[in-house]
C-alpha positions as CSV (number, residue, x, y, z in Angstrom):
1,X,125.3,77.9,112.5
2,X,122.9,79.8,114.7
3,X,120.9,82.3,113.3
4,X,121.1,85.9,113.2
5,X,117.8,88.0,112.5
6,X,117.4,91.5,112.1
7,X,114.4,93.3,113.4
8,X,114.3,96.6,111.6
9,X,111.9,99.3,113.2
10,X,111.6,103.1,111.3
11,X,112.0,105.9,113.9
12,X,108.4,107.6,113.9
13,X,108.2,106.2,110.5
14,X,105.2,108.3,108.8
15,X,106.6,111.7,110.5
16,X,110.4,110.8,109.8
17,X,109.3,109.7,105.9
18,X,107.6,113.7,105.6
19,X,110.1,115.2,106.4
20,X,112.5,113.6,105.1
21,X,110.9,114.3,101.6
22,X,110.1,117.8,102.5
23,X,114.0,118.4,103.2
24,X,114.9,116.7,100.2
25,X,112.4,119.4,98.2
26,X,114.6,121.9,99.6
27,X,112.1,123.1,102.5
28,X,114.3,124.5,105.6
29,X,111.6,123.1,108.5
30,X,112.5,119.6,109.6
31,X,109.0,118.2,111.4
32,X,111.2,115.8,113.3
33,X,112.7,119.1,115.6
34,X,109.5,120.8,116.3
35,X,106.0,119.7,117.8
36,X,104.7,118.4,114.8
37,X,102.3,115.2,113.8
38,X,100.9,113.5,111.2
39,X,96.9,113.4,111.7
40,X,93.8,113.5,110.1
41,X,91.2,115.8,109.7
42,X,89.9,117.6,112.2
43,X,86.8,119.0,110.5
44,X,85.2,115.0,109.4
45,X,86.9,113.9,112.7
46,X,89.4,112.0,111.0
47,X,91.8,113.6,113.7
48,X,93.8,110.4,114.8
49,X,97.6,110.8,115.4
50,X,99.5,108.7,113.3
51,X,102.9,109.6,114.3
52,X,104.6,112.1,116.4
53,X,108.1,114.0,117.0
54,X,109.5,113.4,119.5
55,X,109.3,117.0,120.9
56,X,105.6,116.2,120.6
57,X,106.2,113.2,122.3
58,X,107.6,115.5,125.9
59,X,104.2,116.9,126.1
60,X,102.4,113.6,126.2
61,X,101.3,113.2,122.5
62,X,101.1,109.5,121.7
63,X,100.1,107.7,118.4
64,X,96.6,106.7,118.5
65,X,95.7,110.2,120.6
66,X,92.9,112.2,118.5
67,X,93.8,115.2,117.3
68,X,91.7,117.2,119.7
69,X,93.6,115.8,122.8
70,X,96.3,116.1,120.9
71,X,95.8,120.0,120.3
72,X,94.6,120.2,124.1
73,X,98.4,119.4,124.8
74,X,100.3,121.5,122.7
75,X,97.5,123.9,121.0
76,X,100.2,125.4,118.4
77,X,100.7,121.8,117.5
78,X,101.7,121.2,113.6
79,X,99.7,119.1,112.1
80,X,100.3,117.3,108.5
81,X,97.6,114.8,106.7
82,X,99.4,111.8,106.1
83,X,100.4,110.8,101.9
84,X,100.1,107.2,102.4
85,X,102.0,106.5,98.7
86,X,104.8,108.0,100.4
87,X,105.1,106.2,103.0
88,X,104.9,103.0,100.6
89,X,107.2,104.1,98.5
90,X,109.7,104.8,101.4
91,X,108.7,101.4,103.0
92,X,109.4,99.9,99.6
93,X,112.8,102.3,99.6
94,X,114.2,100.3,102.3
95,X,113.0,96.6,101.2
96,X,115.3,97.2,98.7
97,X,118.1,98.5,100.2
98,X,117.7,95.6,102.4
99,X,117.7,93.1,99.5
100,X,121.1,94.3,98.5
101,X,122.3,92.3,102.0
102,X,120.2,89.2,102.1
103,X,116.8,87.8,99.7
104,X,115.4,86.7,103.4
105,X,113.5,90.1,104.3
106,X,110.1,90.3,105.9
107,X,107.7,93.0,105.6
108,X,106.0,92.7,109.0
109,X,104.2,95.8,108.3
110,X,105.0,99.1,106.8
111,X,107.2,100.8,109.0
112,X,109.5,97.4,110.5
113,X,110.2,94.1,108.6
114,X,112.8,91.1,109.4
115,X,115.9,90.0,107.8
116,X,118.0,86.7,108.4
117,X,121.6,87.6,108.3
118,X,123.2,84.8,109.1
119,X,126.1,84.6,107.1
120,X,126.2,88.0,105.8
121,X,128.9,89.4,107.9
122,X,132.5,88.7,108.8
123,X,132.8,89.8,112.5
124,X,130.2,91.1,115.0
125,X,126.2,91.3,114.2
126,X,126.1,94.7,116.1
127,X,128.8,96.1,113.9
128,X,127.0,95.5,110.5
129,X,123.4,96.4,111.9
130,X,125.2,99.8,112.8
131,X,126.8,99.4,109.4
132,X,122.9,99.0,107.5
133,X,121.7,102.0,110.2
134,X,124.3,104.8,108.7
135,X,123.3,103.5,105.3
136,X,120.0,103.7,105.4
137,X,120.2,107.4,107.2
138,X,122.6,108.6,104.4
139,X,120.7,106.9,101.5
140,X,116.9,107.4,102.4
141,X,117.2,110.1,104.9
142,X,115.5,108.4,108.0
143,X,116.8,106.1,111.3
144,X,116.0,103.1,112.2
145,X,116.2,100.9,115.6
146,X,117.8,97.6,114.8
147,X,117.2,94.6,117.4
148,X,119.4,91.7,117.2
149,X,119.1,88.2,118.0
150,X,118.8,84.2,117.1
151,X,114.8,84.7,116.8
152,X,112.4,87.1,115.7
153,X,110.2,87.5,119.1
154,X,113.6,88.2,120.7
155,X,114.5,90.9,118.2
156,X,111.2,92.6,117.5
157,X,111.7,93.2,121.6
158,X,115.5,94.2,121.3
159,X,114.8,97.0,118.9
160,X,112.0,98.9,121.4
161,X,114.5,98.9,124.3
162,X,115.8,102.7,123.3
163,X,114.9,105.2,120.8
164,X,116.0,106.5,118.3
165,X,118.5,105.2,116.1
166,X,119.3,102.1,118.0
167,X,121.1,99.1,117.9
168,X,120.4,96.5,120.7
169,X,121.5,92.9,121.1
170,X,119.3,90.2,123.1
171,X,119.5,86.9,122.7
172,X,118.8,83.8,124.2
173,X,121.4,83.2,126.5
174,X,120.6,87.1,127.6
175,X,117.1,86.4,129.0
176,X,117.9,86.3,132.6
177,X,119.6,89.7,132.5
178,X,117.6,91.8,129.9
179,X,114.3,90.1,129.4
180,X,113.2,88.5,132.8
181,X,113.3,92.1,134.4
182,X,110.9,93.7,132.1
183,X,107.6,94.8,132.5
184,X,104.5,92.3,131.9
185,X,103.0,94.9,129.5
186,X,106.6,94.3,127.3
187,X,105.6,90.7,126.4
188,X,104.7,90.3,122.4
189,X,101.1,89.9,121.7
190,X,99.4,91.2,125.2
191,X,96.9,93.7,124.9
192,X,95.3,95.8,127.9
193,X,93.1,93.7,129.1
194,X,95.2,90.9,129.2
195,X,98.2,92.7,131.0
196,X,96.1,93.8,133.7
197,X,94.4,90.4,134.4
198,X,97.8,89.0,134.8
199,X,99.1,92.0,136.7
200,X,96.1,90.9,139.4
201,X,97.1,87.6,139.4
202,X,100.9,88.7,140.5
203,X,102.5,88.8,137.6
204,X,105.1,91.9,137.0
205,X,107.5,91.2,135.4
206,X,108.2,88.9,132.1
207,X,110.2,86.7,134.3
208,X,107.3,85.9,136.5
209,X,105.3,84.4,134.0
210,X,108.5,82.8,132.5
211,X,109.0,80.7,135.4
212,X,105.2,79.9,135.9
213,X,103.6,76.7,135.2
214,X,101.9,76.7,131.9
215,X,98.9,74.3,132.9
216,X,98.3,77.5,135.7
217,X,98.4,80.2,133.0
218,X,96.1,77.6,130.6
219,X,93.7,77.3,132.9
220,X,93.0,80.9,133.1
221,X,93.6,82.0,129.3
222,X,93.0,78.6,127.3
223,X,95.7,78.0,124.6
224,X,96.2,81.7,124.0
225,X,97.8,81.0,127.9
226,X,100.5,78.5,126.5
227,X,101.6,81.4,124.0
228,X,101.9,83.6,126.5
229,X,104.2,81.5,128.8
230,X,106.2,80.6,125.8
231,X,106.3,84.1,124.5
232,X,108.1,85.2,128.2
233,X,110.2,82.1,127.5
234,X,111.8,83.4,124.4
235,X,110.9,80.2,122.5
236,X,110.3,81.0,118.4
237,X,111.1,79.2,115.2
238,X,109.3,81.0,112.9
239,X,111.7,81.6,110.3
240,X,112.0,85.3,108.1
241,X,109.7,84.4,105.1
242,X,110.1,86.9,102.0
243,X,106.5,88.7,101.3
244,X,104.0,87.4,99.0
245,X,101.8,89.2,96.6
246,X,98.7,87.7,97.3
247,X,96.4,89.7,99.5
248,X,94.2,87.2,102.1
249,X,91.8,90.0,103.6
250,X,90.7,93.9,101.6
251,X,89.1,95.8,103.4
252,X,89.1,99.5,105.0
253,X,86.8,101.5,108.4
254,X,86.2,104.7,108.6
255,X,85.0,107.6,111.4
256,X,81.5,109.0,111.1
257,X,81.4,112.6,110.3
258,X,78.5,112.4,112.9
259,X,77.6,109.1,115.3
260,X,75.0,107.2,114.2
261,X,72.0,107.1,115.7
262,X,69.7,104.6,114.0
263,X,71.0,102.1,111.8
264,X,69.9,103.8,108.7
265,X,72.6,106.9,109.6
266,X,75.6,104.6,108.6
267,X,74.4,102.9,105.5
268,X,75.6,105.6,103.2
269,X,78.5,105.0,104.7
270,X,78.3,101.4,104.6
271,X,77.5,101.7,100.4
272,X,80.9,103.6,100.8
273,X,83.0,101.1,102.6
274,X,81.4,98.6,99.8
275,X,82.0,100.2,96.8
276,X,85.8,100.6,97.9
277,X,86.2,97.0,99.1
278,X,84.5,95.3,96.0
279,X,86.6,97.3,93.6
280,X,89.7,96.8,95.0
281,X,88.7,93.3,94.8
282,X,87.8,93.2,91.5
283,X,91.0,94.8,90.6
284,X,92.9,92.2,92.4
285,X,91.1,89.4,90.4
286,X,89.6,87.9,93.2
287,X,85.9,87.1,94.9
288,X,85.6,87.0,98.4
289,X,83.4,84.1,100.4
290,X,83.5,85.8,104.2
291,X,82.4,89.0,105.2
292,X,82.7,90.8,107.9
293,X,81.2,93.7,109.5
294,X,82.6,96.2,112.4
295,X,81.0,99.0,114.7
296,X,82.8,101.3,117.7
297,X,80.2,102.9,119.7
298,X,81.0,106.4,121.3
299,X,81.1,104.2,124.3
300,X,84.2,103.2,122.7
301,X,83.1,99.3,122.4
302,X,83.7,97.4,119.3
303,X,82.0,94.3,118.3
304,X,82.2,92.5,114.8
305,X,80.3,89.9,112.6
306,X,80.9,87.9,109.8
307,X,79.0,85.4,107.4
308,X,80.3,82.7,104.7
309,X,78.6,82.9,101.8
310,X,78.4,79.3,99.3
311,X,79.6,80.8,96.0
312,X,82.5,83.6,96.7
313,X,81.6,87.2,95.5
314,X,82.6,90.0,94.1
315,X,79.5,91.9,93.6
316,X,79.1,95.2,95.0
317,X,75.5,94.7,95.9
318,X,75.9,91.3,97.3
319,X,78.2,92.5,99.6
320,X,76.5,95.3,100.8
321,X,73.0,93.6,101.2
322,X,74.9,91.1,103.6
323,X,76.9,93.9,105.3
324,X,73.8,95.8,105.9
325,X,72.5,92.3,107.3
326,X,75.2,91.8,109.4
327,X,75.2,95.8,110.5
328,X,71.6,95.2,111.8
329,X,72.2,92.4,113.7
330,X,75.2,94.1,115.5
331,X,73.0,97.4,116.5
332,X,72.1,97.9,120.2
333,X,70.7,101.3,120.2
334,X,73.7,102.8,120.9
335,X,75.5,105.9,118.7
336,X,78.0,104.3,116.3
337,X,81.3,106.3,115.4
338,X,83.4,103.7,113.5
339,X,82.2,101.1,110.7
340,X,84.2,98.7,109.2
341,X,83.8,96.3,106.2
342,X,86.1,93.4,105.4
343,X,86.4,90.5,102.3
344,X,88.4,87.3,103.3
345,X,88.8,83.6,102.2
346,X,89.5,84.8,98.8
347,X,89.9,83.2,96.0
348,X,90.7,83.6,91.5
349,X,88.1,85.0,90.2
350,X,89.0,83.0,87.0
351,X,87.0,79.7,87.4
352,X,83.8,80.7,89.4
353,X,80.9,77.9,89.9
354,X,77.6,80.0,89.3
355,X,74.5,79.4,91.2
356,X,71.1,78.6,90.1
357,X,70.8,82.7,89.7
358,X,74.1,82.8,87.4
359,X,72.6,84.7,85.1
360,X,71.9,87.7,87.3
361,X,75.6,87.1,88.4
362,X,76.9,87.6,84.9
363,X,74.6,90.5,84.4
364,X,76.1,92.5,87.6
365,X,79.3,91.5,86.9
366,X,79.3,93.6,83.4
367,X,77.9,96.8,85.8
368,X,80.5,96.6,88.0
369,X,83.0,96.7,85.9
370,X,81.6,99.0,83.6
371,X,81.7,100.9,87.1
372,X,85.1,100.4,87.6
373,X,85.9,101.5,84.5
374,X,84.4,104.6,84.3
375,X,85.7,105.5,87.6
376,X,89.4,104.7,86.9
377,X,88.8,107.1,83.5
378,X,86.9,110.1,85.1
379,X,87.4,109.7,89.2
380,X,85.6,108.1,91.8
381,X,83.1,110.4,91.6
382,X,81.9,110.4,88.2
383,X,79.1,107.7,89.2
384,X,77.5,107.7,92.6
385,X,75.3,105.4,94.2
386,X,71.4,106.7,95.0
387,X,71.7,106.3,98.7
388,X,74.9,108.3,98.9
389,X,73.9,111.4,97.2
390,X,73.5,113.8,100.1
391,X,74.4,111.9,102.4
392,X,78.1,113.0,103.5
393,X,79.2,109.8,102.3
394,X,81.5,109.4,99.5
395,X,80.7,107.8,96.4
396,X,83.9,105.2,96.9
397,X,85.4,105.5,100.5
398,X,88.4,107.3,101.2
399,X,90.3,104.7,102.8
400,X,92.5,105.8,105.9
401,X,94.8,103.8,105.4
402,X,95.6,101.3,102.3
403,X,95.9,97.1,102.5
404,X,99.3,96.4,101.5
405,X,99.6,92.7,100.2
406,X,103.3,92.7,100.8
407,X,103.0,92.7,104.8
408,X,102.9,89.6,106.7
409,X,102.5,89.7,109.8
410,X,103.0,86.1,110.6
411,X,105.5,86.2,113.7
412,X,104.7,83.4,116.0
413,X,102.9,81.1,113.1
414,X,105.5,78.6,113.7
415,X,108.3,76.9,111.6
């Protein structure tokens, strides 16, 4: 039996999950039918849009746009921070709903996930993926595009033909007629860069790279070149896998309220992004053995580091004394805007092989989480660190967004 997969896509999720809420609380404004978006804030230029209507969307408003383009635009724009335990629970909303049909649903991130049908309907695919559409616009209050096909690459590209509330079919016999014709920049897993280095090279449409030879397209962009030519091929196996709870990365960036212009501007804000990962970690029960570190200059350019560290961590000040490390070695005397901190290869904090400094370990382990404690009892601002008294900073970052563990993004990882 060939497959059938589902790629479910929320319409303008973050915007469409507000007001849906604000509807069912019995407000009379629905956000989706005026210029309206869900930002930041502009006064700590945390002013990125997250989601816009789509009568924001006729006067050029995009996701991603800050929110002083955006207000350049449309200056009576309407502008709502975002509630991102909403948006979980409305993600989570429609898992479950999904879960009724088949147990094979992936979260590929909070607004879309997959679902392997096959065998879960009589007649046409296309008539039951209308059939979940209506129900998940009468039960949770939101469309949905639905793409259909016999692989996941192929649907994921089937539900962006058309918005909003969409079904579209292509599948693998269809490439010739619907996938072939469309733009380069429509291939899965291009970036910018990328799509104009093949546009130079003559490439237009998916079909021309389809029909290229892949030793050519190697040559130029190593094995990430035999993904490609695959990818405008159609080929993928991957199969839907159901979410796991286990996180692999924590980890959060933020905006400066002000660029940085020495190194020692952003470590407050470095403490922050610290205090924040290493507590979430320690919640999670697990330590940490890579660390990374991330800067955006207000030239816009962004550059990371990372170091592996013997025995995995959990520390707070470990962490930070190798992010500052690692934040020092990345600085080129340019202003810094964005900062980033993030914990992988993680592992149980259960059995832990101490160092020749264990005791130390032990001893900072009882002040973080007599930290932790204190903080999940009185707020995250009942204890603050030294360096970010004054400072602007927070004493535990405000995250802009949070990790969920459920989403795997893992499309293209192979059967």
């Amino acid at each position: 039996m060939n497959r059938i997969i589902f790629h479910i896509d929320c319409n303008n999720a973050f915007l469409s999950w507000e007001a849906a809420y604000r509807l069912s609380k019995g407000n009379a404004l629905d956000l989706r039918n005026i210029p309206s978006v869900i930002g930041g804030n502009r006064e700590k230029r945390k002013g990125i849009v997250l989601a816009s209507s789509y009568p924001a969307k006729k006067y050029g408003i995009k996701t991603g746009m800050s929110l002083m383009e955006a207000c350049k635009l449309y200056p009576s724009l309407d502008i709502n921070p975002p509630d991102y335990d909403r948006y979980v629970q409305c993600s989570d909303e429609l898992m479950e709903l999904l879960l009724k049909y088949t147990p094979l649903v992936e979260r590929y991130s909070i607004d879309e996930c997959f679902a392997d049908v096959t065998g879960c309907f009589c007649e046409k695919a296309s008539d039951f993926a209308n059939f979940l559409r209506k129900e998940i616009h009468t039960k949770l209050g939101f469309t949905v595009n639905i793409g259909v096909s016999n692989c996941k690459l192929l649907a994921k590209t089937a539900s962006g033909f058309s918005k909003p509330d969409k079904t579209h079919e292509l599948y693998s016999s269809e490439l010739k007629e619907k996938y072939f014709p469309l733009p380069i920049h429509n291939l899965f897993m291009l970036g910018f860069r990328t799509c104009v280095k093949l546009y130079n090279m003559g490439y237009y449409k998916i079909g021309d790279v389809a029909n290229e030879d892949p030793k050519l397209l190697r040559r130029h962009f190593k094995l990430f070149g035999l993904l490609i030519w695959s990818n405008a091929n159609g080929v993928d196996s991957s199969p839907v896998r159901p979410y796991e709870d286990k996180p692999k990365g924590i980890g959060n960036g933020m905006t400066l309220p002000a660029d940085a212009n020495t190194p020692a501007d952003a470590y407050p804000f470095l403490m922050s992004l610290c205090e924040m990962s290493a507590q979430r970690l320690r919640a999670a029960g697990m330590r940490a053995s890579v660390i990374s570190v991330g800067m955006r200059t207000n030239e816009f350019t962004f550059q990371s580091h990372q170091r592996k560290i013997s025995t995995p961590t959990q520390s707070t000040k470990e962490i930070y004394t190798i992010s500052r490390l690692l934040y020092n070695e990345l600085w080129q005397d340019i202003p810094v805007r964005t900062i980033s901190v993030r914990l992988s290869g993680l592992s149980s904090d259960g059995i832990v092989q101490l160092d020749m400094y264990g005791n130390e370990e032990i001893r900072q382990q009882r002040l973080d989480k007599c930290i932790d404690s204190m903080r999940i009892k009185y707020g995250d601002e009942c204890l603050s660190r030294a360096r970010t008294i004054g400072s602007g900073a927070d004493s535990v970052a405000v995250t802009t967004h949070k990790q969920y563990p459920k989403i795997k993004p893992n499309i293209m990882n192979g059967a």
